[in-house]
C-alpha positions as CSV (number, residue, x, y, z in Angstrom):
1,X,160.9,-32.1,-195.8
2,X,158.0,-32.6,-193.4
3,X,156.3,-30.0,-191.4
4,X,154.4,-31.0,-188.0
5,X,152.1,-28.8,-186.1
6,X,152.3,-29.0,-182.4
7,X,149.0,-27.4,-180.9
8,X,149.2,-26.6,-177.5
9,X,146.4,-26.2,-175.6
10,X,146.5,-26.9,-171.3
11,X,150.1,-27.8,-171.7
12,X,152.1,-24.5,-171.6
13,X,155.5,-26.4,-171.1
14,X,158.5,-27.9,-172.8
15,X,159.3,-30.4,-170.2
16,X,158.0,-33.6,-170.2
17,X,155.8,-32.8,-173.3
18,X,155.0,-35.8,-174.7
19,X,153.3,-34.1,-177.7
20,X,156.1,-31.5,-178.4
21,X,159.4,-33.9,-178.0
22,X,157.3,-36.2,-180.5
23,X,156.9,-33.6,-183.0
24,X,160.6,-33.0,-182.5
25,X,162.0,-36.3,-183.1
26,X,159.6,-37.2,-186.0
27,X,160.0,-34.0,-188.2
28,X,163.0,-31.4,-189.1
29,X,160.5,-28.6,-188.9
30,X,157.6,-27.5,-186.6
31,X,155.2,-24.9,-185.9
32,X,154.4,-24.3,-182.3
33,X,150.7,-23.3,-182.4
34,X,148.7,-22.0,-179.6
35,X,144.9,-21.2,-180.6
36,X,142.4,-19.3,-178.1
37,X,139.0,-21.1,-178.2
38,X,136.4,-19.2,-176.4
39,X,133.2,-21.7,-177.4
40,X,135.2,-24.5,-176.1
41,X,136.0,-24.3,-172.3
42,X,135.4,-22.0,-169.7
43,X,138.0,-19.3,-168.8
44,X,137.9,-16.5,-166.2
45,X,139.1,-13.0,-165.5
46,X,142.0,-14.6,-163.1
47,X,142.3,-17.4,-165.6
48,X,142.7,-14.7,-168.4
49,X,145.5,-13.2,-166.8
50,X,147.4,-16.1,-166.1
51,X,147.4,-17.4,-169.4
52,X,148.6,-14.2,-171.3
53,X,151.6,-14.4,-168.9
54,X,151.9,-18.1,-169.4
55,X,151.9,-17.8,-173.1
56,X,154.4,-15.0,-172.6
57,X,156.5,-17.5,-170.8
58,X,156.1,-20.2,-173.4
59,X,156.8,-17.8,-176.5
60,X,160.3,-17.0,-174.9
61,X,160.8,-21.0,-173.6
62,X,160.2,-21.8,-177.3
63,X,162.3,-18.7,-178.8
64,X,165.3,-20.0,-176.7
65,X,164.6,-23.3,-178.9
66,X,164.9,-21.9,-182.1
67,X,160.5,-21.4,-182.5
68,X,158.1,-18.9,-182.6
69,X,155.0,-19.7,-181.0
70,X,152.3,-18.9,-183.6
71,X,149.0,-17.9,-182.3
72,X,145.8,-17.6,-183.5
73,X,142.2,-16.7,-182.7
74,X,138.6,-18.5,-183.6
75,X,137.9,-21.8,-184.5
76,X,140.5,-24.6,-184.2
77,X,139.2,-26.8,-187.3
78,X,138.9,-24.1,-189.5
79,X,142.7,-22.7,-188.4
80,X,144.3,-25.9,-189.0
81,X,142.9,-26.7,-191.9
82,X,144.0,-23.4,-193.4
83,X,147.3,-23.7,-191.9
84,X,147.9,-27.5,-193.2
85,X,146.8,-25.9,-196.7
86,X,149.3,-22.4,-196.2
87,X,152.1,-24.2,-194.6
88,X,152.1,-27.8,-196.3
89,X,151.7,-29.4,-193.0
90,X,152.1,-32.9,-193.2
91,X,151.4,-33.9,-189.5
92,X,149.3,-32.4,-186.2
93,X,150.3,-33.0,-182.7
94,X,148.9,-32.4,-179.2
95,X,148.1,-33.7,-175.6
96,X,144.7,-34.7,-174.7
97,X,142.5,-32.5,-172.8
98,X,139.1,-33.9,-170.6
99,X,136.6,-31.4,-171.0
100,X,133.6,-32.4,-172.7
101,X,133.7,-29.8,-175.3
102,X,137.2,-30.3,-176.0
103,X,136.5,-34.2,-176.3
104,X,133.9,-33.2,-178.7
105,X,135.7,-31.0,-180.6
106,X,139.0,-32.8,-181.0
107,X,137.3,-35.9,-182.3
108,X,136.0,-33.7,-185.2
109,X,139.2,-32.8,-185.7
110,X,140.9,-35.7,-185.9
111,X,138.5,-36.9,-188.4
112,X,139.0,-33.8,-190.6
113,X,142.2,-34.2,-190.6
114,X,142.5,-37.8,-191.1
115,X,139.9,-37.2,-194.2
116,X,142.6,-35.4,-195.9
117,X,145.3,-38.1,-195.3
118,X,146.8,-36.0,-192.4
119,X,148.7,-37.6,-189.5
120,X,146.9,-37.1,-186.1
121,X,149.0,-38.0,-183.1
122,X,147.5,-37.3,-179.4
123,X,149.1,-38.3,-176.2
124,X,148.7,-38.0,-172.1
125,X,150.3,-35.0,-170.9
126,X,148.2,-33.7,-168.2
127,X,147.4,-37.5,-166.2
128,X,148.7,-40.1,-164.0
129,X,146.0,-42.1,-165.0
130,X,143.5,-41.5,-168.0
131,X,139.9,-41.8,-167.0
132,X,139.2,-44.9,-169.0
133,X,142.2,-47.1,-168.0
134,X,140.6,-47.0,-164.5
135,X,137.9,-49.3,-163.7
136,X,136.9,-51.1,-160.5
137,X,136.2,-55.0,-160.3
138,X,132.7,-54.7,-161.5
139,X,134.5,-53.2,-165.0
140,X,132.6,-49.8,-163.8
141,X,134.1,-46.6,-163.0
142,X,134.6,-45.9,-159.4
143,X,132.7,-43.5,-157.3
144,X,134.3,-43.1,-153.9
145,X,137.5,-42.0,-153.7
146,X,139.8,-43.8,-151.7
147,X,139.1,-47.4,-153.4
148,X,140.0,-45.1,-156.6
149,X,143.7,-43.6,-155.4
150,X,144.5,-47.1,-153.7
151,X,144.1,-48.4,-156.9
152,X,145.8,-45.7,-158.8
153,X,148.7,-45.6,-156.1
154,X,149.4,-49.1,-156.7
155,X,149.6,-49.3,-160.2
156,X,151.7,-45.6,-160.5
157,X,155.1,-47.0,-162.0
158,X,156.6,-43.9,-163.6
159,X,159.2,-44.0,-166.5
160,X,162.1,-40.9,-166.7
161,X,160.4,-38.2,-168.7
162,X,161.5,-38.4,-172.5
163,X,164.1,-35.7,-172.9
164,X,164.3,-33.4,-175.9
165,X,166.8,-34.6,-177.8
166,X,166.5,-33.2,-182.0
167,X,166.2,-29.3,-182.2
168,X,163.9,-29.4,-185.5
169,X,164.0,-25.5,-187.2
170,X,161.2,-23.5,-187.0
171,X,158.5,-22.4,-190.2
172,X,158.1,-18.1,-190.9
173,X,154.6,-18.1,-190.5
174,X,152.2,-15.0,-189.4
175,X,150.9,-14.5,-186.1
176,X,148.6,-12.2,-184.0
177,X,149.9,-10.2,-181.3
178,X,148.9,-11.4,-177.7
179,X,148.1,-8.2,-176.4
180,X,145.3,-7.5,-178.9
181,X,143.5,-10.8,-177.3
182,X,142.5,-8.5,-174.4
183,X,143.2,-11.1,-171.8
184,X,144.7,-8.8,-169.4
185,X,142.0,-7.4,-167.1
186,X,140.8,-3.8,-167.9
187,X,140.4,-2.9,-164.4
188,X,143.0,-2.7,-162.1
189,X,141.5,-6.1,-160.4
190,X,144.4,-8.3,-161.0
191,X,147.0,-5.5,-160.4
192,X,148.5,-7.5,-157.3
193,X,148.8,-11.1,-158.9
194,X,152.0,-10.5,-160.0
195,X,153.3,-10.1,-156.8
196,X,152.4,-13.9,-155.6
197,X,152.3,-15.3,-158.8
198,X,154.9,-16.3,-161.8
199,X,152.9,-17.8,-164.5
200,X,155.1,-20.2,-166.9
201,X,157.4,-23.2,-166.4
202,X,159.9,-21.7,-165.0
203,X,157.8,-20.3,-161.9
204,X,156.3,-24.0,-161.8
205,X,159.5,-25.4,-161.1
206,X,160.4,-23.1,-158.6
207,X,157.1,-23.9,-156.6
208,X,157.6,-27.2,-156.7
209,X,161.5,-26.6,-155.8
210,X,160.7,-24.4,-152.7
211,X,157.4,-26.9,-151.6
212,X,160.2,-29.8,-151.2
213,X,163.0,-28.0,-149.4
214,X,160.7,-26.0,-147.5
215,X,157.1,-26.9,-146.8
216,X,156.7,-30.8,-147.8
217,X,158.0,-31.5,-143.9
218,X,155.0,-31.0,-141.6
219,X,152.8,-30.6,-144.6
220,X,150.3,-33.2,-143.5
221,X,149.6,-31.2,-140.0
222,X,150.4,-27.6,-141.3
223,X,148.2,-27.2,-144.7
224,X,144.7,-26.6,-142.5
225,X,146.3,-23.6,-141.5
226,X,145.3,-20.8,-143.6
227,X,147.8,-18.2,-142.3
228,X,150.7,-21.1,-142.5
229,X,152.6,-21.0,-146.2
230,X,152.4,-24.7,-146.0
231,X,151.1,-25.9,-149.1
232,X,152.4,-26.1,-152.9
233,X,150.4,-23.9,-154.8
234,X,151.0,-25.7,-158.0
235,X,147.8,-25.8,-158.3
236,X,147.4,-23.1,-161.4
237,X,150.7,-24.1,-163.1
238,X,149.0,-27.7,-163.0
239,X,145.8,-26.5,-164.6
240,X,147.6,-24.7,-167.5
241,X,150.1,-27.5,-168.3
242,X,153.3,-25.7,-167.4
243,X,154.4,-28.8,-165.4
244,X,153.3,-32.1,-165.2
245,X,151.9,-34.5,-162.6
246,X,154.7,-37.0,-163.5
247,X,157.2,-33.9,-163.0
248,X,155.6,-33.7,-159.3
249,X,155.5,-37.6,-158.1
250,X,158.7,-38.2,-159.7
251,X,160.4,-35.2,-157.5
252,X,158.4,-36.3,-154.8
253,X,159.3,-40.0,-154.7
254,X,163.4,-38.8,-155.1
255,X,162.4,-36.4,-151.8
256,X,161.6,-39.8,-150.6
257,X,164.8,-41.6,-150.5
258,X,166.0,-38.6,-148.2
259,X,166.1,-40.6,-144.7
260,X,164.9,-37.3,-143.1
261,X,161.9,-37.6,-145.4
262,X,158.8,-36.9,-143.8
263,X,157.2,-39.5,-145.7
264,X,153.2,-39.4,-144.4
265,X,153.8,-35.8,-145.5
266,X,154.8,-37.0,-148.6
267,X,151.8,-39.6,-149.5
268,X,149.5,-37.7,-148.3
269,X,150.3,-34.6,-150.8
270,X,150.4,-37.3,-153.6
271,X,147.1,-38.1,-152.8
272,X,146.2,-34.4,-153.4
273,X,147.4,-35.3,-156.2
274,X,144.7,-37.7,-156.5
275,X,141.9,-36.0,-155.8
276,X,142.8,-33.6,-159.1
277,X,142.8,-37.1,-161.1
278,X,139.9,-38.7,-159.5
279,X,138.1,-35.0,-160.5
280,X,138.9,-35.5,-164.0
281,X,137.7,-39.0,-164.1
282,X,134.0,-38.1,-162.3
283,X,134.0,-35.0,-165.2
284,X,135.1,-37.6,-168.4
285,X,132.3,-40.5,-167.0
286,X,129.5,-37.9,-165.6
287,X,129.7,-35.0,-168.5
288,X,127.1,-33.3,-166.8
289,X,128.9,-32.6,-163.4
290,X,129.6,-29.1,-164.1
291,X,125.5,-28.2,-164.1
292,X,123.9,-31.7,-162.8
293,X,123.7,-32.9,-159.7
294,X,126.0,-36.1,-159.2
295,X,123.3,-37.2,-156.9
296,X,119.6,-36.5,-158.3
297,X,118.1,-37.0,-155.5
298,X,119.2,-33.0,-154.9
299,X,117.1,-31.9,-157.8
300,X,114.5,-31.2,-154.9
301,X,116.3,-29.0,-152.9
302,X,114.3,-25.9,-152.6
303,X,117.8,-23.2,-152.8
304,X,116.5,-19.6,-151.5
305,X,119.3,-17.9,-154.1
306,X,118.6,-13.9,-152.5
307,X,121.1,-11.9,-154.7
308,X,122.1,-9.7,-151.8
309,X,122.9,-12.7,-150.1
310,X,125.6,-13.6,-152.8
311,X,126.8,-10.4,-153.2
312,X,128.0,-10.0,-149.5
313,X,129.5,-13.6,-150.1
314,X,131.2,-12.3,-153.0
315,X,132.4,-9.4,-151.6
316,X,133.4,-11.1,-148.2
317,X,131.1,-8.7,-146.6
318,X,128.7,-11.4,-144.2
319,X,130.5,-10.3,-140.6
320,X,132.0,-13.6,-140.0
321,X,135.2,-13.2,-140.4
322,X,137.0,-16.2,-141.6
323,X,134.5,-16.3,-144.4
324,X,135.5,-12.7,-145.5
325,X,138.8,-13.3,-145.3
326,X,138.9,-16.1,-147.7
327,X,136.7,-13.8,-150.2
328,X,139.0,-11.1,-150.1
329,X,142.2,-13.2,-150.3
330,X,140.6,-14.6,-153.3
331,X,139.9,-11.3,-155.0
332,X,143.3,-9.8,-154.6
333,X,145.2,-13.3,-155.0
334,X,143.1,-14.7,-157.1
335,X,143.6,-18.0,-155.2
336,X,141.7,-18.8,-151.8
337,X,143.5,-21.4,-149.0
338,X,141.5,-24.9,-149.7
339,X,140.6,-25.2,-146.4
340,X,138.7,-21.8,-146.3
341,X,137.3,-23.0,-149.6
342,X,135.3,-25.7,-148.2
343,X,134.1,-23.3,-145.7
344,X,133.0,-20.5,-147.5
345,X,131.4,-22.9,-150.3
346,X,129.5,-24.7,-146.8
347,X,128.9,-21.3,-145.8
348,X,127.1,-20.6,-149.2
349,X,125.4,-23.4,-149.7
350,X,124.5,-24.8,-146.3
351,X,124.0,-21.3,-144.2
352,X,122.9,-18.4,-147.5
353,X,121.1,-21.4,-149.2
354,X,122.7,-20.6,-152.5
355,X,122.9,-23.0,-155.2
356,X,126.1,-24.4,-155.5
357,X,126.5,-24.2,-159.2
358,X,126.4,-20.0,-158.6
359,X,129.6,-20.5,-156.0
360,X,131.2,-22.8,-158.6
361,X,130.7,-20.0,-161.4
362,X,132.2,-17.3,-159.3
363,X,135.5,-19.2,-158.4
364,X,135.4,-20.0,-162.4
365,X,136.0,-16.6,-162.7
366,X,137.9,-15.8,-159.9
367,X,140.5,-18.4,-159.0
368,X,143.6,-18.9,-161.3
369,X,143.9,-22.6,-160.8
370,X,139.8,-22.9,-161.6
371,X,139.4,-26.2,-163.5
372,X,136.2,-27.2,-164.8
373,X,136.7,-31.1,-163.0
374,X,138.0,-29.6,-159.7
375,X,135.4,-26.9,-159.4
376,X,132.3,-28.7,-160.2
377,X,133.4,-32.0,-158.0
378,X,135.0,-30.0,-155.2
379,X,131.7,-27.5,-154.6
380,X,129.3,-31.1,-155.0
381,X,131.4,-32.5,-152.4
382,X,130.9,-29.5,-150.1
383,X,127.5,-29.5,-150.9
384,X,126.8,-33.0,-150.4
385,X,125.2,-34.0,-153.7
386,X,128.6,-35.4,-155.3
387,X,130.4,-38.3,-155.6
388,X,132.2,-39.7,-151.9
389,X,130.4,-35.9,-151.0
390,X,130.2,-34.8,-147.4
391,X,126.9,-35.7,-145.6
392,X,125.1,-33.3,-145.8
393,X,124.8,-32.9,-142.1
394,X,128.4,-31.6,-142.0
395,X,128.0,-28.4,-141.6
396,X,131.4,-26.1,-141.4
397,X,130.7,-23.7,-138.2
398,X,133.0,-20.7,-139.8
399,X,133.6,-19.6,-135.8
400,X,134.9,-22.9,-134.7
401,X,137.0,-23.4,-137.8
402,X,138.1,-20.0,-136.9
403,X,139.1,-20.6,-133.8
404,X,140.8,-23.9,-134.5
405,X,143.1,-23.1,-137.8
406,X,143.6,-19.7,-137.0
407,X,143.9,-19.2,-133.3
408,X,144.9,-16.0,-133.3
409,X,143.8,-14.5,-135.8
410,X,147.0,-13.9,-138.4
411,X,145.2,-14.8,-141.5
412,X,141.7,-13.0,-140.5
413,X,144.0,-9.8,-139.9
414,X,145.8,-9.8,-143.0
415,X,142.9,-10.1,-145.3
416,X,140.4,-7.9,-143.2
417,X,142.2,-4.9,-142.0
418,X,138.9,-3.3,-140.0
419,X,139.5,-6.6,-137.5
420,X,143.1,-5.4,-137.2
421,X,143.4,-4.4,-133.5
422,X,140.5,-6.6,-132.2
423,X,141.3,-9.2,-129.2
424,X,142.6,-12.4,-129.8
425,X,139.4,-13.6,-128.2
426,X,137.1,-11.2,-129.9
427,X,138.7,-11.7,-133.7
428,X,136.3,-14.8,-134.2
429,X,133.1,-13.7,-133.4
430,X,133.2,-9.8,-132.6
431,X,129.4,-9.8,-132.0
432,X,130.3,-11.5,-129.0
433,X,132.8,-9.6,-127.2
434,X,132.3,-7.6,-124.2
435,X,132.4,-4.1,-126.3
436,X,130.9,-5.3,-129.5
437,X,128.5,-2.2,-129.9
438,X,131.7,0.5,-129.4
439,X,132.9,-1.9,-132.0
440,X,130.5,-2.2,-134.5
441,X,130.4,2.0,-134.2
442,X,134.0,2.2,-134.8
443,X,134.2,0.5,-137.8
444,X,132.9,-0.5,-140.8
445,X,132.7,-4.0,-140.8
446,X,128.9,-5.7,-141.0
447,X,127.2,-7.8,-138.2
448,X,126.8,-11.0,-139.0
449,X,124.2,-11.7,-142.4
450,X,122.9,-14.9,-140.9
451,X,122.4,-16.9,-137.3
452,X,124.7,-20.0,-137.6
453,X,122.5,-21.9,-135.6
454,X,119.6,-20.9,-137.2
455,X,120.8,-21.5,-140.1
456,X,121.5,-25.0,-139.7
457,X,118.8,-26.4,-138.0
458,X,117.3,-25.3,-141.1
459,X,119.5,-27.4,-143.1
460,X,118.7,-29.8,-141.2
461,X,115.3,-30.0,-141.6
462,X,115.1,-29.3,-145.6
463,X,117.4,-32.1,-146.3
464,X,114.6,-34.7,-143.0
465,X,111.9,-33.2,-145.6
466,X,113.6,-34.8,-149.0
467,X,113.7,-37.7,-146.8
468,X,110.3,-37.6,-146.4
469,X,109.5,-37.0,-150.0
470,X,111.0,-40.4,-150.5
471,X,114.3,-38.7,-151.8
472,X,117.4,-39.8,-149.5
473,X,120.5,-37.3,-149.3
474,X,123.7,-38.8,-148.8
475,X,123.5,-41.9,-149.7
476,X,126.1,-43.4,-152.7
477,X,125.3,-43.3,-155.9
């Protein structure tokens, strides 16, 4: 008999797993294995929670198989080695991840394993397109994204996902108990993510199932609008592997051949879509984007960082209220509109003066779909010093954003209870309205921590004084 190992890792699924239906058809026996790494990549409170309820979901996926999902914690070389030796394993599976430490580590792997005459196979289960099969018509990798998806989009031919079709048996091996990991949160911080979240496959599908019939229609127009549930929010299910991008386009193009398809709605969330891919390929051919400025040119930029500063950011406490509102939804969600994302990070970086990288590491640990590619290139793009980034003279005014995605308020008085009862015309900017003292008394909401326009006419003039230094923001790399 032969004995495979399938180690999962970001690809908490059964469906359209290219690594685990391999396994299966190659070997009459396998050992699910799920390992927790904490040198490797970066995981957060939110994160933490999600994945204890994802492997939850994946142990019972796997049960209904005939499996027990094995887990383990420390050191992936040195658990597969002594499993191969305990177990008699004749062959190792899994699905590539794009992380620079998990690129590092699973070529040591590989060669360990291959040392000892061990079969190594790895495959694509997280990508459209890997990062190196991508290449513009200089042969280099591109750096602005719309030359990028066009060229993705037009070389995206899909096959039908491999179905599962041996049932190998499972091995008796010994496992640890998930609940001494200690992934849940001690605090009762992530008591309410249950109640918008269901971690697994199963929830995935059922996101992606109610985006279509639901919310695809309109979704162009209707995803700037924060208090609109217009948008897919597949976003953490994608991260952890518990569906696949394939899964998505492929239900998306069927949702296609519906004549009452709204079908700019429909590319323009596959090219959501892209953006998650082209994020992974700027992480896999610039290691360094998680800590580095894309652009170097930014190295000069003299950030202010004042702690209290942050700390009213982080606890959406800066008096303007669409900014709050995002912080707090993020804190009790664990998941922050991606509209209000770009304007809180411009708020941070372009109006508090605070590094980028110390926004990036908060939504690390605060967002459940935080991904180490979409992070980093998202909050450079914000901040101007990424890859296709925003000039840096785009600057987000959080009262006109305000005022134009969420007219009257409904999302702003859901997430900050002390502007419940405040005018329609007031709710943006209450400094402003005709009884803003008797406000301010009444309540205890803060005045604003900053003057917008202050603030960005001194932006402004940092980024004319790089100039001058002979450094030049926002041009490409």
């Amino acid at each position: 008999m032969t004995i495979a190992v399938v180690w999962f890792r970001q690809d908490l699924r059964l469906t359209d797993n290219p690594a685990f239906i391999e396994a299966c058809s190659q070997h009459p026996f396998v050992i699910p294995l799920y390992i927790f790494d904490e040198t490797s990549s970066v995981l957060g409170g939110a994160q933490a929670w999600w994945l204890h309820h994802s492997l939850t979901a994946l142990s019972q996926a796997l049960n209904g198989a005939g499996l027990n999902l094995v887990l383990y914690k420390g050191n992936p070389l040195e658990i597969i080695l002594d499993l191969i030796q305990t177990a008699s394993v004749d062959a190792v599976y899994w699905n590539r991840c794009y992380e620079p430490a998990a690129i590092s580590r699973d070529k040591k792997i590989k060669s360990a394993l291959l040392e000892r005459g061990i079969q190594t196979q790895s495959s694509n289960g997280s990508l459209l397109h890997e990062p190196w099969t991508i290449k513009n018509k200089s042969g280099t990798f591109f750096k602005v994204f719309t030359p990028y998806w066009k060229h993705c989009r037009q070389s995206l031919h899909l096959q039908p996902a491999q179905p599962l079709t041996q049932r190998p048996k499972g091995v008796a091996m010994h496992s640890e108990a998930l609940d001494e990991w200690g992934l849940l949160p001690t605090l009762d911080w992530a008591a309410r993510f249950s109640e918008h979240w269901t971690p697994g496959e199963n929830g995935a599908q059922n996101k992606l199932n109610t985006f279509i019939h639901c919310h695809l229609k309109g979704y162009k127009k209707n995803r700037d609008f924060p208090a609109k549930n217009a948008t897919s929010r597949l976003s953490p299910h994608l991260h952890f592997g518990e569906i696949s991008p394939r899964t998505i386009v492929r239900a998306i193009e069927l949702a296609k051949l519906d004549p009452d398809c709204d079908l700019a709605s429909a590319e323009h969330f596959l090219s959501e879509l892209g953006w998650r891919e082209f994020s992974t390929y700027l992480l896999y051919h610039f290691p360094g984007l998680p800590q580095d400025n894309f652009k170097n040119e930014f190295d000069a930029f003299p950030w202010q960082n004042e702690q209290p500063l942050l700390i009213r950011w982080q606890k959406g406490m800066t008096g303007y209220p669409l900014i709050d509102a995002g912080m707090r939804e993020l804190w009790a969600t664990g998941y922050m509109h991606n509209r209000v994302r770009m304007i809180v990070a411009s708020f941070l970086t372009k109006g508090l003066f605070i590094d980028w990288r110390l926004g990036a590491d908060w939504f690390l640990d605060t967002l459940v779909d935080a991904d180490l590619a979409n992070n980093s290139a998202s909050w450079q793009w914000v901040a101007g010093c990424g890859a296709d980034a925003a000039p840096y003279f785009r600057i987000f005014n959080p009262v006109l954003q305000s005022q134009t995605f969420d007219a009257e308020g409904e999302y702003i008085r859901q997430w900050v209870p002390e502007l419940s009862k405040i005018k329609d015309t007031s709710i943006h900017a209450p400094w402003e309205g005709a009884d803003s003292n008797g406000f301010y008394l009444s309540t205890n909401y803060p005045k604003p921590i900053i003057n917008h326009s202050e603030a960005r006419a001194k932006a402004l003039n940092d980024y004319k004084q790089l100039k001058k230094n002979g450094n030049t923001p926002g041009t490409s790399s």
